[in-house]
C-alpha positions in Angstrom: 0.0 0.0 0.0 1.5 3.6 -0.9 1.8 5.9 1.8 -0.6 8.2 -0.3 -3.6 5.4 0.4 -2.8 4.8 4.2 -2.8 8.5 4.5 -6.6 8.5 2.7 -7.5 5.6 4.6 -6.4 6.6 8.9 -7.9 10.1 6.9 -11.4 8.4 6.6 -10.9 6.5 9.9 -9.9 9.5 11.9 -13.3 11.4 10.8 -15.2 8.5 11.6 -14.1 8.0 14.8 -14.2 11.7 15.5 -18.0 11.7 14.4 -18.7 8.3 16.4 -17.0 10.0 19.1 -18.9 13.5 19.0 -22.3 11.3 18.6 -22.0 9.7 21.7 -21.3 12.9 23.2 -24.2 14.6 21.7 -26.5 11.2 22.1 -27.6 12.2 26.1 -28.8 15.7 24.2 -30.6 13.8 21.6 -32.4 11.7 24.0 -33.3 14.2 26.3 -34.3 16.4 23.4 -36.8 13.0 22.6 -38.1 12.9 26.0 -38.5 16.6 25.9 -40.8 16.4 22.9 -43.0 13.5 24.7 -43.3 14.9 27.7 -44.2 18.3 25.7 -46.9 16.6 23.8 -48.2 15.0 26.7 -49.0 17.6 29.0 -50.0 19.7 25.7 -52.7 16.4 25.7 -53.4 17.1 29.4 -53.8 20.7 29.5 -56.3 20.4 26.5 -58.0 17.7 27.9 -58.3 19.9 31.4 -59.6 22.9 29.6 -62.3 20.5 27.5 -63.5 19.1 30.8 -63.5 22.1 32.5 -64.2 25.3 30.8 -65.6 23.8 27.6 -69.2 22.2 30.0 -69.5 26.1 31.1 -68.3 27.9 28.5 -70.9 30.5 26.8 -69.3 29.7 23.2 -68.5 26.5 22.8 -66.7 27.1 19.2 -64.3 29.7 20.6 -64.1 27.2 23.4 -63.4 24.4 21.0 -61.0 26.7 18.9 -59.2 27.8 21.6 -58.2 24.4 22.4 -57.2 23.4 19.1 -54.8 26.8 19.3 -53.1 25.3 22.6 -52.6 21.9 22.0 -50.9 22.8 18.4 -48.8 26.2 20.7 -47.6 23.9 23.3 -46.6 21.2 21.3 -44.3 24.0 19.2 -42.7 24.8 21.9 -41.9 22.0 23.0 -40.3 20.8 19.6 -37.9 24.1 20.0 -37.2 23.4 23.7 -36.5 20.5 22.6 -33.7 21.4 19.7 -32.5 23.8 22.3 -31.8 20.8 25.0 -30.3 18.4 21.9 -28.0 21.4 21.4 -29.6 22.1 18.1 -30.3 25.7 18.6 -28.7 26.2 14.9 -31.6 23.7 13.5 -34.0 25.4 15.4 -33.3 28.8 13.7 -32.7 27.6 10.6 -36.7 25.6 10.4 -37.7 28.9 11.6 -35.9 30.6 9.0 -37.3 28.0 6.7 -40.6 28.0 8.2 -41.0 31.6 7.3 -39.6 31.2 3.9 -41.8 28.0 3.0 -44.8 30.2 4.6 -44.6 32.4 2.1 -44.2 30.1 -1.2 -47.1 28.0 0.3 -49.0 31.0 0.8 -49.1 31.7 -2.8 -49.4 28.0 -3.8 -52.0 27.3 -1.7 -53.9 30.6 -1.3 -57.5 29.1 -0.8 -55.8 27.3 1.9 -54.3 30.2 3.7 -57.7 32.2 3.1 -59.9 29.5 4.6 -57.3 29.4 7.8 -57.1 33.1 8.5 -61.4 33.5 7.8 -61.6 30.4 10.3 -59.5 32.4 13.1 -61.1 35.7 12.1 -64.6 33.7 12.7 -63.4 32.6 15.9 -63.5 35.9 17.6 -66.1 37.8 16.2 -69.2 36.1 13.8 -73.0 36.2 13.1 -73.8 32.4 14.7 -73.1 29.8 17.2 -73.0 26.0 17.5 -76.5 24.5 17.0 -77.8 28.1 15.5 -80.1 27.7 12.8 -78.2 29.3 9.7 -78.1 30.6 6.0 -74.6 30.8 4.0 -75.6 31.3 0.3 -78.3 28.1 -0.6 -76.7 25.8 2.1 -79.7 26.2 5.4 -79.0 24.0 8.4 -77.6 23.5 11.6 -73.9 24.9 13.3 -72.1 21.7 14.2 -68.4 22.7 14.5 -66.4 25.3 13.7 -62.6 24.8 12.4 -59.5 25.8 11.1 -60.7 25.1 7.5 -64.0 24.7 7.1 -67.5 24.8 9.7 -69.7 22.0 9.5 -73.0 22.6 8.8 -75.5 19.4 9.2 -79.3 19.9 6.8 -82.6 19.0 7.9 -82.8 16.5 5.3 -79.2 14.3 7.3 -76.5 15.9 4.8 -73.3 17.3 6.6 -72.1 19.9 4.6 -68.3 21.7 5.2 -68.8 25.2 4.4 -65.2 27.0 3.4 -64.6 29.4 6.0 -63.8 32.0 3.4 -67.3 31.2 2.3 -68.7 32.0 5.5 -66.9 35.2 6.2 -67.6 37.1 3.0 -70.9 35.5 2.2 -74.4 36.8 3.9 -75.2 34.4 6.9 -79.1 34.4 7.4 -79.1 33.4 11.6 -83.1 32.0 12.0 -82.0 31.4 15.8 -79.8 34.0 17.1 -82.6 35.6 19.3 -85.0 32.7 19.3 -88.0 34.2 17.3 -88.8 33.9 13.9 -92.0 35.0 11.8 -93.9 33.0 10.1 -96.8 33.2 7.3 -98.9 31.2 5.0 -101.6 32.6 2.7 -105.8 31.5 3.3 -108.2 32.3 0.1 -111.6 32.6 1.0 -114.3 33.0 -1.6 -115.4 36.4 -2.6 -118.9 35.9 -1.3 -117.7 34.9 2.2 -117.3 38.0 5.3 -113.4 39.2 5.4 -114.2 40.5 8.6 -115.5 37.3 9.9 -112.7 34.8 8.2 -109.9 37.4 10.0 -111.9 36.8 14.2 -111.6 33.2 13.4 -108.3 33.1 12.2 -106.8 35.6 15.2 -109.5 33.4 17.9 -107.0 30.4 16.7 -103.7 32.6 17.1 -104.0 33.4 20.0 -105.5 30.3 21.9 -102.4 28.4 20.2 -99.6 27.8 22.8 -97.0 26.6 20.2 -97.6 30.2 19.3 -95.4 33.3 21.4 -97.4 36.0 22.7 -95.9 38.9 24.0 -95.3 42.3 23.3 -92.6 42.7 20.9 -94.2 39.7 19.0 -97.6 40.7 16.8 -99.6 37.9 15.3 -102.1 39.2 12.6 -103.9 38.7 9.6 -104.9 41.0 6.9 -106.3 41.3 3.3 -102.7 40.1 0.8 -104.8 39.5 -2.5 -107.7 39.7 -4.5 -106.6 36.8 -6.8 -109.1 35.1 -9.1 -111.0 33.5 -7.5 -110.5 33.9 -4.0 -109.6 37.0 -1.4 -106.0 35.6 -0.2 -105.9 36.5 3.4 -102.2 36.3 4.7 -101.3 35.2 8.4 -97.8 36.4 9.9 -97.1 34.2 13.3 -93.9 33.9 15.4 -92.9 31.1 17.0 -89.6 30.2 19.4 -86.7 28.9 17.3 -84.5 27.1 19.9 -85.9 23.9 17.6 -86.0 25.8 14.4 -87.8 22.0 12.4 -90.9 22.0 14.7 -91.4 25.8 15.0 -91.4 26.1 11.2 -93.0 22.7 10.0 -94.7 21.1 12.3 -96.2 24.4 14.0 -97.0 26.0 10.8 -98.5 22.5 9.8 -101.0 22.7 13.0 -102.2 25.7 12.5 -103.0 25.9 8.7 -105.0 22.4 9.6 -107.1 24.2 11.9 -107.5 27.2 10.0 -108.8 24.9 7.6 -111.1 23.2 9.3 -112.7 26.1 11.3 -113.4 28.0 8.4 -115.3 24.9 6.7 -116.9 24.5 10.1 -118.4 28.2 9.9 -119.6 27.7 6.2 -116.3 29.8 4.6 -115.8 28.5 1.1 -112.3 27.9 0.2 -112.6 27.4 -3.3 -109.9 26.3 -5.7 -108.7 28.3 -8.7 -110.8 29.6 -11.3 -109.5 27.7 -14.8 -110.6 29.4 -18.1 -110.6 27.5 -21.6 -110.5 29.5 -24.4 -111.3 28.5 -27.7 -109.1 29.8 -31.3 -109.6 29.6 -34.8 -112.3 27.7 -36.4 -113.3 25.6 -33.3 -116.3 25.7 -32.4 -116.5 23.7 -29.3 -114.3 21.5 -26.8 -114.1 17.7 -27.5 -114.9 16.3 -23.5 -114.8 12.6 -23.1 -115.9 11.5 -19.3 -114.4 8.2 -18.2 -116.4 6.8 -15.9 -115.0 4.2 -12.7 -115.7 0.8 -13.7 -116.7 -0.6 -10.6 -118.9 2.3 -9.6 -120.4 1.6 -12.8 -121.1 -2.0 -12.1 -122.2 -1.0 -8.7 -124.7 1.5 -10.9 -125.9 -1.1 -12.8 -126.5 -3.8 -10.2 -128.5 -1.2 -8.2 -130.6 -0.7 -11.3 
């Protein structure tokens, strides 16, 4: 072997053993850096968990609630990863993925703009918007209920079992129609009564059932009338403005609207108000003179016709 090679080769061995050596050296860091990171991310688990358990059960908001402790788990467990490079005696690294951190922030933040839009609206939204969790809502033609509110996206579930994940972008620029955010909501459906029938009389039976109905809110600040919408046709279209409590929006507006245009119904046929059906005109053009009619009549009423003949 020339002298050359052995100087190449205790070269190579040398740095080995110099980087075995420093590794070993630096290895009681690197573990406790480790253990730094566990421990981090466990009490990071703990303190969310503690917060969850005990401020989320009393909280007021329970999506800031819920956002906030997404914010400290991901916060604690950061610093732990740089109190951890610290310990390892990686202070260097640590800089440098901060350095890079900011650098990579800023091409992904042109890469992935919607991302970065939907982040910033969902921590905007988490301080100051128009709903809270289990409101009845309105964002654009999506109408259900707040389930959960996130970095990315909130979850909206329908009345029809769809769950919906509304971009939070979506939900900060859009118009949000809340149907729950002080518990009342007005609602109508239109009557036509035949023009022969009393409009006075129709309207004291309708307002006798408004206010006798307890599904109904009476107070003050809440007016439930009816007055003359229409004169359509063939009927005089009375319309009837209710409110009713929102906390459950799906009974207040179905099955309490339902009820009462059932009763309205039947009262008015019980005091001999017509509620007649549309008025349909035929016309005839050209050079007919009249309307071929063909009527079809039930083949067992006929037999039952012919029998009692």
């Amino acid at each position: 072997m020339s002298i050359a090679q052995q100087s190449a080769t205790e070269t190579i061995t040398e740095s080995i053993s110099n980087y075995y050596n420093t590794f070993l050296e630096v290895l009681p860091r690197i573990a406790l850096g480790i253990l730094v990171i566990i421990v981090g991310v466990l009490i990071a688990k703990l303190l969310t968990n503690i917060y969850r358990r005990r401020i989320l059960k009393k909280a007021n908001d329970p999506l800031m609630a819920r956002f906030l402790a997404q914010s400290i788990k991901i916060i604690l467990t950061l610093i732990a990863i740089l109190i951890a490079l610290q310990v390892a005696g990686l202070s260097g690294v640590a800089t440098g993925i901060l350095t890079a951190a900011g650098g990579a922030a800023i091409v992904l933040g042109f890469a992935f703009q919607d991302i970065g839009k939907n982040f910033l609206a969902g921590i905007i939204l988490a301080f100051n918007r128009p709903f809270n969790i289990n409101d009845t809502i309105k964002v654009d033609d999506l109408f259900g209920k707040v389930k959960a509110l996130n970095f990315r996206y909130m979850h909206l579930k329908t009345f029809d079992g769809r769950d919906i994940y509304v971009p939070n972008s979506d939900v900060l620029t859009k118009p949000v129609e809340n149907y729950t955010a002080d518990g009342f909501f007005r609602n109508d459906f239109v009557v036509g009564i035949g023009y022969e029938d009393d409009i006075d009389t129709a309207k004291q039976i309708i307002n006798t059932i408004l206010d006798q109905d307890e599904d109904i809110v009476h107070d003050i600040d809440h007016e439930n009338f009816v007055f003359e919408d229409e004169l359509a046709a063939s009927t005089v279209n009375l319309k009837v403005f209710f409110w009713v409590n929102t906390l459950d929006y799906r009974k207040s507006a179905i099955i309490v609207r339902g009820n009462l245009i059932r009763e309205v119904k039947q009262k008015l046929e019980d005091a001999g108000i017509n509620l007649p059906a549309d008025i349909k005109e035929l016309k005839l053009y050209g050079n007919e003179k009249d309307i071929p009619l063909r009527v079809i009549q039930d083949a067992g009423n006929s037999s039952e016709k012919g029998r009692d003949k």
